[in-house]
C-alpha positions in Angstrom: -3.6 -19.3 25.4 -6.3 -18.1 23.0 -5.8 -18.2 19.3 -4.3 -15.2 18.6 -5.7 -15.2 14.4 -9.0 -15.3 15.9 -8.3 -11.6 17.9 -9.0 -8.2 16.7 -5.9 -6.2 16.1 -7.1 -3.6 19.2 -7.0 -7.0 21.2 -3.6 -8.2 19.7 -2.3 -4.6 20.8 -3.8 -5.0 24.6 -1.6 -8.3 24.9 0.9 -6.9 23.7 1.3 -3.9 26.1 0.9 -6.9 28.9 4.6 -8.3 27.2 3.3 -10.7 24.8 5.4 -10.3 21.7 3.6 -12.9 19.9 1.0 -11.0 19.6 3.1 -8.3 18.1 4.1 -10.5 15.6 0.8 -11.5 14.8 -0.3 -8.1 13.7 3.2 -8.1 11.2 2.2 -10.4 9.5 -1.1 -9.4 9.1 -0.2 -6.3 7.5 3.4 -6.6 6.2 2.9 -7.8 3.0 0.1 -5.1 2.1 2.0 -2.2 3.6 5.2 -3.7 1.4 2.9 -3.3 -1.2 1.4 0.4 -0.5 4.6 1.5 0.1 6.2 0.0 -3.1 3.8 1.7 -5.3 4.8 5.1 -3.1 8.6 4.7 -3.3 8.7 2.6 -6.9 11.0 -0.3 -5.0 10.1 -3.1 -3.4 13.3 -3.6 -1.8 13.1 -0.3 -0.1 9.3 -0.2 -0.1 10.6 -3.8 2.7 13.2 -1.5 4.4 10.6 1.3 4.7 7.9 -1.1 6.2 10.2 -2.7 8.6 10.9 0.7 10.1 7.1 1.2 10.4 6.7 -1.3 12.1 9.7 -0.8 14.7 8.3 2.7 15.1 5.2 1.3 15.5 6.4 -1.1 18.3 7.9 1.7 19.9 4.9 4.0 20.0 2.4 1.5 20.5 1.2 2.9 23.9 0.3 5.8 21.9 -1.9 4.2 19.5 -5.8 4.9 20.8 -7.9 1.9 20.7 -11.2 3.2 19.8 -8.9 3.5 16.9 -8.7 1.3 14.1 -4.9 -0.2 14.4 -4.5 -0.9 10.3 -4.8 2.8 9.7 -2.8 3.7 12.2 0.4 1.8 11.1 -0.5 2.8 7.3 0.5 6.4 8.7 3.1 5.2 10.1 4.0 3.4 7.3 3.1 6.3 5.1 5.0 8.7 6.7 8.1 6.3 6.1 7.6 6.4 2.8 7.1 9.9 2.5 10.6 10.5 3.9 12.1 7.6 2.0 11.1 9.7 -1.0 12.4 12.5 -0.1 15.5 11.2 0.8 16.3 9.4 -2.1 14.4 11.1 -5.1 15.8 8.6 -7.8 14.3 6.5 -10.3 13.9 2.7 -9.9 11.8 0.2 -11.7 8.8 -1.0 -11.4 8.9 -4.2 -13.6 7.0 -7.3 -12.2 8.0 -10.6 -13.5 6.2 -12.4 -10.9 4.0 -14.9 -12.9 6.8 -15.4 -15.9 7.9 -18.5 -14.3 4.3 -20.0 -14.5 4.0 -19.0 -17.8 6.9 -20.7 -19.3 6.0 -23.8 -17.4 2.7 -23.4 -19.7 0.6 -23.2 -16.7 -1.0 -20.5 -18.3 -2.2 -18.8 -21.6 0.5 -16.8 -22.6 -1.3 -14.2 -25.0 -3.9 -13.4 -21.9 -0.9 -13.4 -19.4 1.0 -11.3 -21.2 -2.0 -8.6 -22.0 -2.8 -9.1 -18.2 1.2 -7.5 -17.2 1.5 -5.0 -19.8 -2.2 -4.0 -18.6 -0.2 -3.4 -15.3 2.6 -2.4 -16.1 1.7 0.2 -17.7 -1.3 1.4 -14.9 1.8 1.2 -12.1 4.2 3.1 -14.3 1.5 5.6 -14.8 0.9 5.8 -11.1 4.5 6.8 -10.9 4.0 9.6 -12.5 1.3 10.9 -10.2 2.2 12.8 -7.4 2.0 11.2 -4.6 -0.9 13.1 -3.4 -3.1 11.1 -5.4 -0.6 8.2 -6.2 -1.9 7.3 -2.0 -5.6 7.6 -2.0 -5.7 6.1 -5.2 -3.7 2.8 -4.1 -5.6 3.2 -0.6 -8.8 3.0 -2.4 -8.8 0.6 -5.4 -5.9 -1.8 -4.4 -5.6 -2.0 -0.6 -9.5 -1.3 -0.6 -9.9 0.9 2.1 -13.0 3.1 2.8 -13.0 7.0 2.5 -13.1 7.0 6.0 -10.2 4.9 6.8 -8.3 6.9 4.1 -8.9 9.9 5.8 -7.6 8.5 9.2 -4.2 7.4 7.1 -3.2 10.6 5.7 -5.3 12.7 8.3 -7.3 14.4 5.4 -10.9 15.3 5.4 -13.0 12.6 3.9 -14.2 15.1 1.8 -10.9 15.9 0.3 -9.9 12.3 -0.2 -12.4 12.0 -2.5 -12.0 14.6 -4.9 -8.2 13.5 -4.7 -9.2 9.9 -5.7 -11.2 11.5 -8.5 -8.8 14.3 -9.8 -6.0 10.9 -9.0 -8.3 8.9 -11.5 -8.4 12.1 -14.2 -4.9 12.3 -14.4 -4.3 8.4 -14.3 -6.5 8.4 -17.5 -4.6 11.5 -18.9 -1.3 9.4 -18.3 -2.2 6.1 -19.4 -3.8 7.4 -23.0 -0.5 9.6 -23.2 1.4 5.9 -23.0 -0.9 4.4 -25.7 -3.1 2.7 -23.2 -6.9 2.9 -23.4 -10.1 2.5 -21.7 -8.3 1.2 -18.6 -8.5 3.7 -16.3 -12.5 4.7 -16.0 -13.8 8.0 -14.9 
């Protein structure tokens, strides 16, 4: 049996409609963790950002004899996945946190230099808070583009806008991202 990191997701896909379920779960865990991640900084919970994914990825199974393979698979389970979220958001329009405390545990261990660490997460904390308050609209392209780093192109395939349109939503994203973020006290972090 051939390696199955070494295949291209359309390939993964082709086993996959001949029964092979390892293959499936090849391509999950080749995208969970950065679709857990788009769809956090959608919803504004990881925990549900994880539920949300995980029912991508069953409605991806599902509909997988849909998917076209002169298609590019990762964008289209980010629609999938986007879609999710989308209703997710909808369904539960509440506030959550978006706190990360992820590298506090190397930084009491003295693994690190706390001043620089601790510049570092309120530099982020405050860019993901102010993403929060973007509409989604260009709260996607923008985490699309700069931290899943995905191509106009393959943006446009996601959330089945022109190409044209996702970038003047990056850039009108980015305006208002600045707007926020000097509004929190933060500057020259977001540039034009």
């Amino acid at each position: 049996m051939k390696n199955l990191k070494n295949l291209s997701d359309e390939q993964l896909v082709e086993m996959v409609y001949s029964s092979n379920k390892e293959a499936y779960q090849q391509l999950v865990e080749r995208y969970q963790e950065k679709l857990v991640r788009y769809v956090s900084y959608l919803v504004g919970d990881e925990n549900l950002a994880a539920d949300a994914t995980q029912q991508a990825f069953i409605k991806a199974y599902i509909n997988l004899r849909s998917f076209n393979l002169k298609k590019k698979f990762s964008s289209w389970v980010y629609r999938i996945a986007h879609n999710e979220a989308i209703n997710l958001v909808k369904k539960e329009k509440r506030k959550v946190s978006l706190e990360d405390n992820s590298c506090l545990e190397e930084v009491l261990k003295g693994k690190t230099n706390i001043e620089v660490e601790f510049e570092k997460k309120e530099i982020k904390r405050l860019i993901r808070g102010s993403l929060k308050k973007l509409p989604i609209k260009y709260r996607s392209p923008l985490v699309l583009f700069y931290l899943d780093g995905y191509s106009y192109e393959e943006i446009s395939d996601i959330l089945r806008k022109p190409t044209g349109t996702i970038g003047t939503l990056i850039n009108r994203g980015k305006k208002l991202l600045k707007i926020v973020v000097e509004k929190k006290g933060g500057k020259n972090y977001v540039q034009k």
